[in-house]
C-alpha positions in Angstrom: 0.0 0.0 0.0 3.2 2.3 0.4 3.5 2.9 -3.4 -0.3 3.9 -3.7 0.0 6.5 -1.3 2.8 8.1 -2.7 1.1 7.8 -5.9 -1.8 9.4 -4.5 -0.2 12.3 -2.9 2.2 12.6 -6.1 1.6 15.4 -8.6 -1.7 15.3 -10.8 -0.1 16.1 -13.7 2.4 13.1 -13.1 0.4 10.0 -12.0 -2.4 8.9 -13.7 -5.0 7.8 -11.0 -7.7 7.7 -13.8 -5.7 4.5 -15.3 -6.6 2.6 -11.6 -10.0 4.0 -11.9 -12.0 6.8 -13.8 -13.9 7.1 -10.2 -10.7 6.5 -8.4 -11.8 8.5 -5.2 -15.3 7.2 -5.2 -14.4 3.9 -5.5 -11.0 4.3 -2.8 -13.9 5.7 -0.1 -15.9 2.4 -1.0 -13.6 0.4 0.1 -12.6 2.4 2.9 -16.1 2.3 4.1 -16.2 -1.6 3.9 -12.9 -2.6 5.3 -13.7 0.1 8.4 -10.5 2.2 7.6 -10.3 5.8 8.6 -6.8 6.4 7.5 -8.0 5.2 3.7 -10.6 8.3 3.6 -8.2 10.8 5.4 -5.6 10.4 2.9 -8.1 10.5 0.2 -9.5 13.8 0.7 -6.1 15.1 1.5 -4.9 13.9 -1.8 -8.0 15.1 -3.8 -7.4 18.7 -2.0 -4.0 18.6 -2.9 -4.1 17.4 -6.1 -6.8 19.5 -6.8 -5.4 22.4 -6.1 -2.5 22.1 -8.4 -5.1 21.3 -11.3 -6.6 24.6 -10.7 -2.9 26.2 -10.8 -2.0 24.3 -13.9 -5.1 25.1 -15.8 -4.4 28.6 -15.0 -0.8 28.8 -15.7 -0.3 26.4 -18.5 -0.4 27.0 -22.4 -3.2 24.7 -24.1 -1.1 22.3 -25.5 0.2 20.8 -22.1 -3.0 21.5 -20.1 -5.2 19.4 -22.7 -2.3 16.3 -22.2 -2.3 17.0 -18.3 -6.2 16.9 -18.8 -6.4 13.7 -19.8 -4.5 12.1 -16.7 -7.5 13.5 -14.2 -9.9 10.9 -12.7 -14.0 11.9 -12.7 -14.0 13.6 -9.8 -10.9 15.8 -10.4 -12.2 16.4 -14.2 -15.5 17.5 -12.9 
């Protein structure tokens, strides 16, 4: 589970959650909520607040070329 949570908390524009899941956070809180795990919601809505928050600052700050590739990386949630 190590490597997921770095994944998680990595950069949105470098790990592509939507390839484990287009409903990645959805479906992680799912699971959270059936194995009784706390720590498994936690650190997905700190993820989703950090990731989305550099979406935001990329979509702002990047040309159109590289914020339609970026775009394509974002789960559901994060596209939405």
């Amino acid at each position: 589970m190590s490597r997921t949570r770095l994944e998680i908390q990595a950069d949105a524009a470098c790990v592509d959650l939507k390839s484990r899941s287009p409903y990645f956070y959805e479906f992680g809180c799912k699971i959270a909520s059936l194995v009784g795990d706390k720590a498994i919601e936690i650190l997905l809505l700190s993820a989703f607040k950090i990731r989305y928050k550099e979406i935001l600052i990329k979509a702002y700050s990047a040309a159109y070329t590289m914020a339609s590739k970026f775009l394509t990386l974002l789960t559901k949630e994060e596209s939405n």
